[in-house]
Biopython code that builds the backbone (N, CA, C, O; Angstrom):
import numpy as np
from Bio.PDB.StructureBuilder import StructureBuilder

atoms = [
    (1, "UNK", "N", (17.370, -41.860, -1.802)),
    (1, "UNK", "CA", (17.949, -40.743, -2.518)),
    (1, "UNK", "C", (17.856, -39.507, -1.630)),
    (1, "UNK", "O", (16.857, -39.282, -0.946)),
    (2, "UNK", "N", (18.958, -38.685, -1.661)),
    (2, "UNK", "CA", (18.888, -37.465, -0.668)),
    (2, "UNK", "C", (18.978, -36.504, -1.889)),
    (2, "UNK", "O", (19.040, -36.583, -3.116)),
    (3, "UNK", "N", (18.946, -35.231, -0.579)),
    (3, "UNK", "CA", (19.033, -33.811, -1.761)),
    (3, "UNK", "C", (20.074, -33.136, -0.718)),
    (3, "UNK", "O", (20.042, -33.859, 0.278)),
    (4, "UNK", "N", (21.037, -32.008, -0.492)),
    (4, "UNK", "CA", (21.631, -31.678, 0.138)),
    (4, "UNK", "C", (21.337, -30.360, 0.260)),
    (4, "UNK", "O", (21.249, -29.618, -0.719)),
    (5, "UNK", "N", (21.082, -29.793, 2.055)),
    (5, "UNK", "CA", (21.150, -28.697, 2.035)),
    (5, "UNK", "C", (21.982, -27.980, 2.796)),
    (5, "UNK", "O", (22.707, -28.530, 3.626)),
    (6, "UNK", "N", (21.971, -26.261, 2.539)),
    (6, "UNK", "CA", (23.397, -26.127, 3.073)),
    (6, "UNK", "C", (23.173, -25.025, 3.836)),
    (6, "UNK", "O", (22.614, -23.961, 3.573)),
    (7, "UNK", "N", (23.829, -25.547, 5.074)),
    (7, "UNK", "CA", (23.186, -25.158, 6.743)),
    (7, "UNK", "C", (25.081, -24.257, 7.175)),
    (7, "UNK", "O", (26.223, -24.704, 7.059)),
    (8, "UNK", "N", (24.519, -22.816, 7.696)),
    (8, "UNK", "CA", (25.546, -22.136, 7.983)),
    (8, "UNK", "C", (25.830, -22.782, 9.518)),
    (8, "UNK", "O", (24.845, -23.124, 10.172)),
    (9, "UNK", "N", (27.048, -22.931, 10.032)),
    (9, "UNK", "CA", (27.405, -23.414, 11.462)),
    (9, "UNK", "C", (27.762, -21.983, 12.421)),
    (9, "UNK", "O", (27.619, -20.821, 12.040)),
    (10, "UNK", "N", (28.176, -22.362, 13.532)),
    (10, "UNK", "CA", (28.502, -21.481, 14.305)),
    (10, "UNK", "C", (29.703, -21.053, 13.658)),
    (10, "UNK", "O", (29.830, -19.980, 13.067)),
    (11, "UNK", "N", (31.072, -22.431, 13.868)),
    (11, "UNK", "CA", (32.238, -22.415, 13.765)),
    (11, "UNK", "C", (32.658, -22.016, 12.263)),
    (11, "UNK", "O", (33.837, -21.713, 12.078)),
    (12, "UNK", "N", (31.742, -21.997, 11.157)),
    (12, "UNK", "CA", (32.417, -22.016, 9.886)),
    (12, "UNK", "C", (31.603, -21.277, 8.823)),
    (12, "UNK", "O", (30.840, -20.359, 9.123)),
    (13, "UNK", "N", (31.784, -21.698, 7.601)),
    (13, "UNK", "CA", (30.829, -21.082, 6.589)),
    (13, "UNK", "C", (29.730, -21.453, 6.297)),
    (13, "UNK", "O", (28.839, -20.630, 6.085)),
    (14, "UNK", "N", (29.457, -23.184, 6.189)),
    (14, "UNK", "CA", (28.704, -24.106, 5.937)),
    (14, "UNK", "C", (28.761, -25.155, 5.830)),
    (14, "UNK", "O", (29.798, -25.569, 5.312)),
    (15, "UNK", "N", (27.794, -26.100, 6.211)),
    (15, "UNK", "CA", (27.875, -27.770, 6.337)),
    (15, "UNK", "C", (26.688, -28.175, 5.506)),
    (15, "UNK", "O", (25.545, -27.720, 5.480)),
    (16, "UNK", "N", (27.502, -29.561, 4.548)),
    (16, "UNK", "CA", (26.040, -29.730, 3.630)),
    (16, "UNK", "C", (25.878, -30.766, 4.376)),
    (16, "UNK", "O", (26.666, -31.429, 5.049)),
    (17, "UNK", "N", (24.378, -30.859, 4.116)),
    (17, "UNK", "CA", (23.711, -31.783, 5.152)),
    (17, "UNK", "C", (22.697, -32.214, 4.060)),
    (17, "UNK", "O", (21.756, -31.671, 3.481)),
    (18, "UNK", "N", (23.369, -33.568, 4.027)),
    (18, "UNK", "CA", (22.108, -34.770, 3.349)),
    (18, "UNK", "C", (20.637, -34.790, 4.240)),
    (18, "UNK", "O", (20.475, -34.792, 5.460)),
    (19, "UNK", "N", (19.492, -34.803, 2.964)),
    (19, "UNK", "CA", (18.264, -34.595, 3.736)),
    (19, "UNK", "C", (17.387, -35.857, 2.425)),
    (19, "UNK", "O", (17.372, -35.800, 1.195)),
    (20, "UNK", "N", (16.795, -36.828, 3.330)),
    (20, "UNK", "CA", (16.251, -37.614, 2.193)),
    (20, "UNK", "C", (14.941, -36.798, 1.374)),
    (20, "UNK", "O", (14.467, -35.741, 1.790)),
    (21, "UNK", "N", (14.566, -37.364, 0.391)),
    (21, "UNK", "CA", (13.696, -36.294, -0.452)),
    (21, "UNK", "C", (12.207, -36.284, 0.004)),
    (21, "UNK", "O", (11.565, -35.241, -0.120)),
    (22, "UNK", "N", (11.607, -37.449, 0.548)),
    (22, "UNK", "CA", (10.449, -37.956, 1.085)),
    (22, "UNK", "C", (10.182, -36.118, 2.290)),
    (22, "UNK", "O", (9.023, -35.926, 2.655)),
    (23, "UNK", "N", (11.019, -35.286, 2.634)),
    (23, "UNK", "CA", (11.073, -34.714, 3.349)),
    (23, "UNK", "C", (10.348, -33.671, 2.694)),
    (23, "UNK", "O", (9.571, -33.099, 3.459)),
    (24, "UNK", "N", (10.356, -33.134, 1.226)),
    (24, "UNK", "CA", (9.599, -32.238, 0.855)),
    (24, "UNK", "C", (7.845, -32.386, 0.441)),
    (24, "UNK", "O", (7.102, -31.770, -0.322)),
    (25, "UNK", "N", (7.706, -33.317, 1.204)),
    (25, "UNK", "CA", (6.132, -34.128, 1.234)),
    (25, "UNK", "C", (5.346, -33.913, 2.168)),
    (25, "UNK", "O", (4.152, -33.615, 2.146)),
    (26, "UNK", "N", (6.383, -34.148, 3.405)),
    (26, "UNK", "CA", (6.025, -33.836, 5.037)),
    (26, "UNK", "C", (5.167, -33.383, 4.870)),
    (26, "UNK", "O", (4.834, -32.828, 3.823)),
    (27, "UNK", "N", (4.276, -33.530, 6.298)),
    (27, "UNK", "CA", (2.952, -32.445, 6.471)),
    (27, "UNK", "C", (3.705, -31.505, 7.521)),
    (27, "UNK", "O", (3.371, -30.332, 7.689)),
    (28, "UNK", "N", (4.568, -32.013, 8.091)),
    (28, "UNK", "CA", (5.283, -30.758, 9.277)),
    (28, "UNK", "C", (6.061, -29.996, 8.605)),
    (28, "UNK", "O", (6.532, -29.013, 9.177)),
    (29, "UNK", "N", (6.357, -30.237, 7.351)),
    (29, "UNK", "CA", (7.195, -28.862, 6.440)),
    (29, "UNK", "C", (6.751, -27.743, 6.411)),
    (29, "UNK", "O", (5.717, -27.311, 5.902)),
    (30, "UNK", "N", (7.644, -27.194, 7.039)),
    (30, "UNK", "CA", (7.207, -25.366, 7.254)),
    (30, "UNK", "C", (6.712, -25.304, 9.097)),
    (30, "UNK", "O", (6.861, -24.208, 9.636)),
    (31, "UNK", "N", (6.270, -26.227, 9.786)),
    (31, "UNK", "CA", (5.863, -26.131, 11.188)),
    (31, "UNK", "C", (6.802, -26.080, 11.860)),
    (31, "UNK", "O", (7.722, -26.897, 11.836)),
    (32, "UNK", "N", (6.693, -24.778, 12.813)),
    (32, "UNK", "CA", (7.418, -24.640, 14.132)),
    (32, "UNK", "C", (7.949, -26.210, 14.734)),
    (32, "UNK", "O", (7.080, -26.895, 15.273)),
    (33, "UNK", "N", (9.245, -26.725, 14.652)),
    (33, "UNK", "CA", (9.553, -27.828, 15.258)),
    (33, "UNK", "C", (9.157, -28.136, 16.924)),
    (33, "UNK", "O", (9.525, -28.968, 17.752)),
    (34, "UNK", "N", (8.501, -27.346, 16.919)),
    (34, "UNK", "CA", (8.561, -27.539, 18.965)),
    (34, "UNK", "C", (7.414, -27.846, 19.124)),
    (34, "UNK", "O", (7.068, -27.638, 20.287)),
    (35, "UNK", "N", (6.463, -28.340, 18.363)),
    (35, "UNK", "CA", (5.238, -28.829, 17.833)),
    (35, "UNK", "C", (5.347, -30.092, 18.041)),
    (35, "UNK", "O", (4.351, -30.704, 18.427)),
    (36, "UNK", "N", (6.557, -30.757, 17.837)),
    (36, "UNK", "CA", (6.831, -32.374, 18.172)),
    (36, "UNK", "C", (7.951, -32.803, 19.354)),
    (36, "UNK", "O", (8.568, -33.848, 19.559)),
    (37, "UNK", "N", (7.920, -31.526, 20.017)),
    (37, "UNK", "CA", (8.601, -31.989, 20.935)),
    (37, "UNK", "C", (7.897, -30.858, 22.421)),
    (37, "UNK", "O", (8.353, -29.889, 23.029)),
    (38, "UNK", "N", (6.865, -31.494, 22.481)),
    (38, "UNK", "CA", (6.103, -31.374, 23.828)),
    (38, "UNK", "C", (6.858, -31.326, 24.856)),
    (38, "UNK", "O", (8.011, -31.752, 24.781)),
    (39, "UNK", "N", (6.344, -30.787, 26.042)),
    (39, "UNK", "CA", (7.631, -30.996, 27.613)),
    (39, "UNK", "C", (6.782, -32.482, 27.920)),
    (39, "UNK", "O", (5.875, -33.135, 27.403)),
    (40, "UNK", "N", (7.637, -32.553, 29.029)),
    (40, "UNK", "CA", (7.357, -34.194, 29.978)),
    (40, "UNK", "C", (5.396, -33.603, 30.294)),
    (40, "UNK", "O", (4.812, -32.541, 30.506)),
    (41, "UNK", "N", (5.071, -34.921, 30.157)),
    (41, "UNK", "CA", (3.669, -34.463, 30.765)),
    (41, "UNK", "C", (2.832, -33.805, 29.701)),
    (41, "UNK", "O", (1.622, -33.983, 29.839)),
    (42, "UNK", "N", (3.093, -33.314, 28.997)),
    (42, "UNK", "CA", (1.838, -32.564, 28.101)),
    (42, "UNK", "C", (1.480, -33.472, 26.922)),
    (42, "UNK", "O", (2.082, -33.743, 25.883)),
    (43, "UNK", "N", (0.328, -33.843, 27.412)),
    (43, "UNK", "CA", (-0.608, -35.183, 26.935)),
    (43, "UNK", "C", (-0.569, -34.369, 25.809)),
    (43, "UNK", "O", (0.229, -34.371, 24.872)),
    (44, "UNK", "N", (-2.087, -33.281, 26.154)),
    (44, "UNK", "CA", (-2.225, -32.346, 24.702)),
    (44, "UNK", "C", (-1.560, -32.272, 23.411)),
    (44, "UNK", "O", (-1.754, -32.509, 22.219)),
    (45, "UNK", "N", (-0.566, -31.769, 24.327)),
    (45, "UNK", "CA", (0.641, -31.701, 22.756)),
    (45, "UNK", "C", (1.570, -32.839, 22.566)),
    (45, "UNK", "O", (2.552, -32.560, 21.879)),
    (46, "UNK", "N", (1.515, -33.791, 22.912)),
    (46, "UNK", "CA", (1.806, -35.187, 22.318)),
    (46, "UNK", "C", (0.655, -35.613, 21.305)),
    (46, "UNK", "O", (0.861, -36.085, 20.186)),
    (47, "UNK", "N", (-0.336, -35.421, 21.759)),
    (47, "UNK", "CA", (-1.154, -35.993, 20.748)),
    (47, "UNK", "C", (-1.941, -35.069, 19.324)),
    (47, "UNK", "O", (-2.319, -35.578, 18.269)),
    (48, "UNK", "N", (-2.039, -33.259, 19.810)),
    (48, "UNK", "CA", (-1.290, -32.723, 18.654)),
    (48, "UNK", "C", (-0.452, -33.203, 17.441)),
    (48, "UNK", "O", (-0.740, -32.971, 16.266)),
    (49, "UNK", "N", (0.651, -33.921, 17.890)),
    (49, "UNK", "CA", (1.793, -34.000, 17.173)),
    (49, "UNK", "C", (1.182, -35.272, 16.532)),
    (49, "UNK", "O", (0.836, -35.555, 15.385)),
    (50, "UNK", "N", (1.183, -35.701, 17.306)),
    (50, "UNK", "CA", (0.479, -37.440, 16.938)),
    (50, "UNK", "C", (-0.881, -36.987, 15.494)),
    (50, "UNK", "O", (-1.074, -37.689, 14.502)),
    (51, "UNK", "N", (-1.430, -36.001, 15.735)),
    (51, "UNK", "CA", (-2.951, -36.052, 14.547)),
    (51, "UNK", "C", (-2.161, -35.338, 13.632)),
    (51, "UNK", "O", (-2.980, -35.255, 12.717)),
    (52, "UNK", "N", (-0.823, -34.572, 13.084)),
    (52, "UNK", "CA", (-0.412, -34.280, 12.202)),
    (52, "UNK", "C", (0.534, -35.360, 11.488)),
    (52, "UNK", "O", (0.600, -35.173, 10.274)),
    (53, "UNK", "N", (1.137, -36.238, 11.870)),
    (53, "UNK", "CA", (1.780, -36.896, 11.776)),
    (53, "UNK", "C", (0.583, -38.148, 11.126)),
    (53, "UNK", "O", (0.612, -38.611, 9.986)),
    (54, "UNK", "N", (-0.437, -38.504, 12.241)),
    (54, "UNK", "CA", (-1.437, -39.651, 11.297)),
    (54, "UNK", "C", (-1.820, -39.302, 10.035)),
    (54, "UNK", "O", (-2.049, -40.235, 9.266)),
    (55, "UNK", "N", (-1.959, -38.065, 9.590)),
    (55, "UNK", "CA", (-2.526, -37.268, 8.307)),
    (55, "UNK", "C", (-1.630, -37.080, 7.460)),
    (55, "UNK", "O", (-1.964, -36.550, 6.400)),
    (56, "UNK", "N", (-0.421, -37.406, 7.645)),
    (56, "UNK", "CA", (0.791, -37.498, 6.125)),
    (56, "UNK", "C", (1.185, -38.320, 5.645)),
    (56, "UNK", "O", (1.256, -39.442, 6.147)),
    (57, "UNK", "N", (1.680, -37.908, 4.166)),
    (57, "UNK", "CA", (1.573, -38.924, 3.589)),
    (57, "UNK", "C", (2.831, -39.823, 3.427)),
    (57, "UNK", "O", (2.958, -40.748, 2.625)),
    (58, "UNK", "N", (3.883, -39.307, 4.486)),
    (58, "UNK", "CA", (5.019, -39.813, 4.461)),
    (58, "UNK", "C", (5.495, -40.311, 5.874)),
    (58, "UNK", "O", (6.603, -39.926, 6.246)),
    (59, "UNK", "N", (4.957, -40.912, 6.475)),
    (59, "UNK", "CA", (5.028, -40.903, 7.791)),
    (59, "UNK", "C", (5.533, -42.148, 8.098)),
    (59, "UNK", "O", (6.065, -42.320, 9.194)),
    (60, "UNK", "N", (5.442, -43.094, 7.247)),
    (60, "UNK", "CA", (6.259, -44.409, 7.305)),
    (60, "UNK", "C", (7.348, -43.908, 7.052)),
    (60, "UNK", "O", (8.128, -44.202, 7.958)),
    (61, "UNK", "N", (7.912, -43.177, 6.134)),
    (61, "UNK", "CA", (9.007, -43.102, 6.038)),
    (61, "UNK", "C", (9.851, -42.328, 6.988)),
    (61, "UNK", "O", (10.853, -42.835, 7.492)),
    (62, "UNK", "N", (9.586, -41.480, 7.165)),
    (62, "UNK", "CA", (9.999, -40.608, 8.625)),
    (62, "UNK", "C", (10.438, -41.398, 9.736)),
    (62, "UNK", "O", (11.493, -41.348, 10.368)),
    (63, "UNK", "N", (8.799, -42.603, 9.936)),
    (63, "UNK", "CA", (9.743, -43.413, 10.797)),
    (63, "UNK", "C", (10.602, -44.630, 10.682)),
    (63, "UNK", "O", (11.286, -45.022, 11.627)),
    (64, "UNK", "N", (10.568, -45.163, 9.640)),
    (64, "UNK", "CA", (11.599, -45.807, 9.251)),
    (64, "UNK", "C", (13.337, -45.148, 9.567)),
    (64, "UNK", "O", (14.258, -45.915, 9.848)),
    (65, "UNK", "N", (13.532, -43.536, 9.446)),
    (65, "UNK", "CA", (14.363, -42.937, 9.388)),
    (65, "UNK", "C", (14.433, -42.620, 10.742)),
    (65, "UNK", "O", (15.515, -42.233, 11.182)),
    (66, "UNK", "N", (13.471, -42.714, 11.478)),
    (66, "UNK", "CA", (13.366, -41.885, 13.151)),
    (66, "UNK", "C", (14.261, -43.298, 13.737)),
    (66, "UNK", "O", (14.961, -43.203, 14.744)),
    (67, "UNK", "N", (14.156, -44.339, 13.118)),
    (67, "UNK", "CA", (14.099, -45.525, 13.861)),
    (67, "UNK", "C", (15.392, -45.646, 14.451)),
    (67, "UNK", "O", (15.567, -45.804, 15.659)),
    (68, "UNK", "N", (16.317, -45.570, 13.578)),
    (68, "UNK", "CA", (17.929, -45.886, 13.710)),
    (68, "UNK", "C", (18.733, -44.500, 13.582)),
    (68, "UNK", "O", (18.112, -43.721, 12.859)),
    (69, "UNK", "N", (19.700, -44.071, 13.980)),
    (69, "UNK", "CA", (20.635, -43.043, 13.595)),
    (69, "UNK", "C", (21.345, -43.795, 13.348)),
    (69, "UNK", "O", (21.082, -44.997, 13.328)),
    (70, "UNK", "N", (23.007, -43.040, 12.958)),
    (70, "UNK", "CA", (23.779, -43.232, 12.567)),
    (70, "UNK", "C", (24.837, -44.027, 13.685)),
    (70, "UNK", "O", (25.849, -44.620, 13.312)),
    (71, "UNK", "N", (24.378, -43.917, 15.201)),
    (71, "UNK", "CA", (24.723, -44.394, 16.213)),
    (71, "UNK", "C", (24.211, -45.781, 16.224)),
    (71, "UNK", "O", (24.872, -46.636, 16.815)),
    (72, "UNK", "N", (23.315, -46.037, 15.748)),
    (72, "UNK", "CA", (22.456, -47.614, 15.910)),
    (72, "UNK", "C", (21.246, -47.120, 17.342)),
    (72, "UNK", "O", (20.602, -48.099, 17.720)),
    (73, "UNK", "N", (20.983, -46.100, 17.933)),
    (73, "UNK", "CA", (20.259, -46.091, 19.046)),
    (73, "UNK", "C", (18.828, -45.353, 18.222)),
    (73, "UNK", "O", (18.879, -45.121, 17.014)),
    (74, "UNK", "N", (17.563, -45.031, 19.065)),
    (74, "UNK", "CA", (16.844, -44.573, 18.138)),
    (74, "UNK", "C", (16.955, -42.708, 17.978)),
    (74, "UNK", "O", (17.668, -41.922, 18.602)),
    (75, "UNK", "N", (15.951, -42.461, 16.899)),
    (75, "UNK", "CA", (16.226, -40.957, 17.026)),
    (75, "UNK", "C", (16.576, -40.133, 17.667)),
    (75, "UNK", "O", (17.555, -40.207, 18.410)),
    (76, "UNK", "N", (15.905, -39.230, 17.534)),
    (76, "UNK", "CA", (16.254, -37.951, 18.771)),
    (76, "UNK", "C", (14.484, -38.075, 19.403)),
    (76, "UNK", "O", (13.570, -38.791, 18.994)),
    (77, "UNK", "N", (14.502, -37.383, 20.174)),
    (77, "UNK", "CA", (13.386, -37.031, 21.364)),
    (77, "UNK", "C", (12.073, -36.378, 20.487)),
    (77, "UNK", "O", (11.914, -35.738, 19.447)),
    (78, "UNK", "N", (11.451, -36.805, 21.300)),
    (78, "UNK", "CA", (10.030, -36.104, 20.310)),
    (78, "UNK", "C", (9.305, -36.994, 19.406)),
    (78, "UNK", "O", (9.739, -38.090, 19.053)),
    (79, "UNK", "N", (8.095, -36.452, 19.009)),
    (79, "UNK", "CA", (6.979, -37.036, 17.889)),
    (79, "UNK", "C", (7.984, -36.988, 16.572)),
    (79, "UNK", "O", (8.454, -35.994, 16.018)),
    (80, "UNK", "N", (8.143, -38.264, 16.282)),
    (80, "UNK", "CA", (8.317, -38.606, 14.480)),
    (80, "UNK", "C", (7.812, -39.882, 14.190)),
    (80, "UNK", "O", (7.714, -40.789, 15.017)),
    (81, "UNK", "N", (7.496, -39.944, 13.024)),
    (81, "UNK", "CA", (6.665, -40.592, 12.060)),
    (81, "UNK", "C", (5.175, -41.315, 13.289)),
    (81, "UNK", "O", (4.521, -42.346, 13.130)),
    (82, "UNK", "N", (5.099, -40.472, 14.212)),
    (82, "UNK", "CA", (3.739, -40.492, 14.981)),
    (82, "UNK", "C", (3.966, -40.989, 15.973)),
    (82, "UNK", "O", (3.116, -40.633, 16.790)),
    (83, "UNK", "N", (4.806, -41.774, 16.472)),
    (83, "UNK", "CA", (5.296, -42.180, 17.692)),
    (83, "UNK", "C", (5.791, -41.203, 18.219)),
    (83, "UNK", "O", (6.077, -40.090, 17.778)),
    (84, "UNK", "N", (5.944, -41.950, 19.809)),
    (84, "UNK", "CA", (7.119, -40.830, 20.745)),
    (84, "UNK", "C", (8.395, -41.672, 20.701)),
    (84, "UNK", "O", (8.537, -42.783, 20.190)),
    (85, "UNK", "N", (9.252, -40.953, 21.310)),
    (85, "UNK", "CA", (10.792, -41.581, 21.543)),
    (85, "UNK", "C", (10.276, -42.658, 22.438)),
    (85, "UNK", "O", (10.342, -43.740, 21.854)),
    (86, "UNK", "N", (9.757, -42.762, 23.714)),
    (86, "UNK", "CA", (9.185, -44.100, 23.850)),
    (86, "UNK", "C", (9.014, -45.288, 23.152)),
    (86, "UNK", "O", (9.641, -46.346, 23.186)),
    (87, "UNK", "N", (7.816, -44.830, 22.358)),
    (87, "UNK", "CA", (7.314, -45.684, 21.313)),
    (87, "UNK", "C", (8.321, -46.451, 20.159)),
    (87, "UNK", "O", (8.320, -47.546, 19.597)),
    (88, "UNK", "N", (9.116, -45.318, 20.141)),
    (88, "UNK", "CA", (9.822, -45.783, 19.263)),
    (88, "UNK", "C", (11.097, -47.471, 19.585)),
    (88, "UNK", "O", (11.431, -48.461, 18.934)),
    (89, "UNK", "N", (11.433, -46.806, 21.156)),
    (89, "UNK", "CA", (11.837, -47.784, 21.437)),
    (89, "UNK", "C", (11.765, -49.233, 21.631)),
    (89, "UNK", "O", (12.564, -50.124, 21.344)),
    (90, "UNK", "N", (10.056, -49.265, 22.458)),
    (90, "UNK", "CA", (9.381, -50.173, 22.253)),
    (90, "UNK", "C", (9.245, -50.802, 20.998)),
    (90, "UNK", "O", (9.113, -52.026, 20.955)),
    (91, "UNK", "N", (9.261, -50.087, 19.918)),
    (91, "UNK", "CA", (9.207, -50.780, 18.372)),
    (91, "UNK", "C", (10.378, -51.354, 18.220)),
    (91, "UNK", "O", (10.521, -52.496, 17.783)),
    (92, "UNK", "N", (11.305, -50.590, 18.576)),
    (92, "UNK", "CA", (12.745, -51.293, 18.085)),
    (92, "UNK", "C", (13.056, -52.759, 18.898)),
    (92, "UNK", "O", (13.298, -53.749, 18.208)),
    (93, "UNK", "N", (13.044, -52.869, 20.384)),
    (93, "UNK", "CA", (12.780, -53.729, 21.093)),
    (93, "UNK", "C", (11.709, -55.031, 20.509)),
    (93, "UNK", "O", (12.114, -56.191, 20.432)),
    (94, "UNK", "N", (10.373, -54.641, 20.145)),
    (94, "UNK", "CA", (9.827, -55.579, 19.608)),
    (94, "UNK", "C", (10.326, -56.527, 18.389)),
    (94, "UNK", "O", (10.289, -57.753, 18.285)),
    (95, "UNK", "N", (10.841, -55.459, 17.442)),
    (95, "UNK", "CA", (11.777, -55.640, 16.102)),
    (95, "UNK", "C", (12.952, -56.961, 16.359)),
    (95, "UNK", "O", (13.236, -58.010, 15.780)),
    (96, "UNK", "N", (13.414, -56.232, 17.555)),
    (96, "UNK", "CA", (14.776, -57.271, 17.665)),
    (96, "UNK", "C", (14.101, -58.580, 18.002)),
    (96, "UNK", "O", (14.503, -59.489, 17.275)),
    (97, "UNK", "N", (13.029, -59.013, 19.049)),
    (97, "UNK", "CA", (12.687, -59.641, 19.417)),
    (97, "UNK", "C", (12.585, -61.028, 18.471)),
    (97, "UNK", "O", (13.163, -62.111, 18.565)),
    (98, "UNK", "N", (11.292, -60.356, 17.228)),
    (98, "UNK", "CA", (10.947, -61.251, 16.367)),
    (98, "UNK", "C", (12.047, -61.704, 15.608)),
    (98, "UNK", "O", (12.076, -62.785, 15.019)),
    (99, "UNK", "N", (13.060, -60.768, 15.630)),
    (99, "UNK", "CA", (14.586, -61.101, 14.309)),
    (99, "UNK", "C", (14.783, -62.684, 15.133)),
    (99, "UNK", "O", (14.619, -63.819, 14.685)),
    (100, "UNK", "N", (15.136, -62.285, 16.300)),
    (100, "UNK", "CA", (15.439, -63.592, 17.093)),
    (100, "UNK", "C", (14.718, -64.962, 17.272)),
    (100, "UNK", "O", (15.269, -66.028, 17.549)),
    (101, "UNK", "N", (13.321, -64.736, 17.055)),
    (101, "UNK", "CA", (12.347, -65.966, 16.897)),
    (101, "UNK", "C", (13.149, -66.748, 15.522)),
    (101, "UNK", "O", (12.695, -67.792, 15.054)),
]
sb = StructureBuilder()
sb.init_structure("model")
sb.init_model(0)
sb.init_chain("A")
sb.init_seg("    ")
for serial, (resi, resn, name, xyz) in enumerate(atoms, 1):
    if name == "N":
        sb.init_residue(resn, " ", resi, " ")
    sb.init_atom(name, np.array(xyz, "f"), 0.0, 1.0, " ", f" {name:<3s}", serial, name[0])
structure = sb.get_structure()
């Protein structure tokens, strides 16, 4: 189930943008987004991201949602549902693996 919110664009007035509801649970609701997206190399703040993310209570779901876009490839870049975009891949990779056993 989503809720829709409505995001002004450059080009126009506004775009509603489906947001699933599990989102008003987050523990990163309300946090500076650049919190989960560390530069190359900064252990620190990878794993920052990583101890807010172990501590919510929605974090399966996040990554369930981090997992796939709408492209079929995985999310976008950065810490979600506690993984990195790495990680994530590796999961998806593993995923396919077992489908195939």
């Amino acid at each position: 189930m989503t809720v829709t919110d409505v995001t002004p664009t450059a080009t126009g007035p506004v775009r509603l943008v489906p947001r699933p509801l599990w989102i008003g649970s987050a523990r990163c609701r309300g946090m500076d987004p650049s919190v989960f997206y560390p530069g190359r190399g900064d252990n620190a703040g990878m794993q920052q991201a990583k101890r807010i993310c172990a501590s919510c209570d929605v974090r399966q779901e996040c990554l369930e949602e981090s997992l796939v876009d709408e492209s079929g490839w995985p999310g976008p870049d950065g810490v979600r549902g506690g993984l990195s975009a790495r990680e994530r891949r590796a999961l998806l990779r593993e995923q396919r693996i077992a489908r195939r056993s």
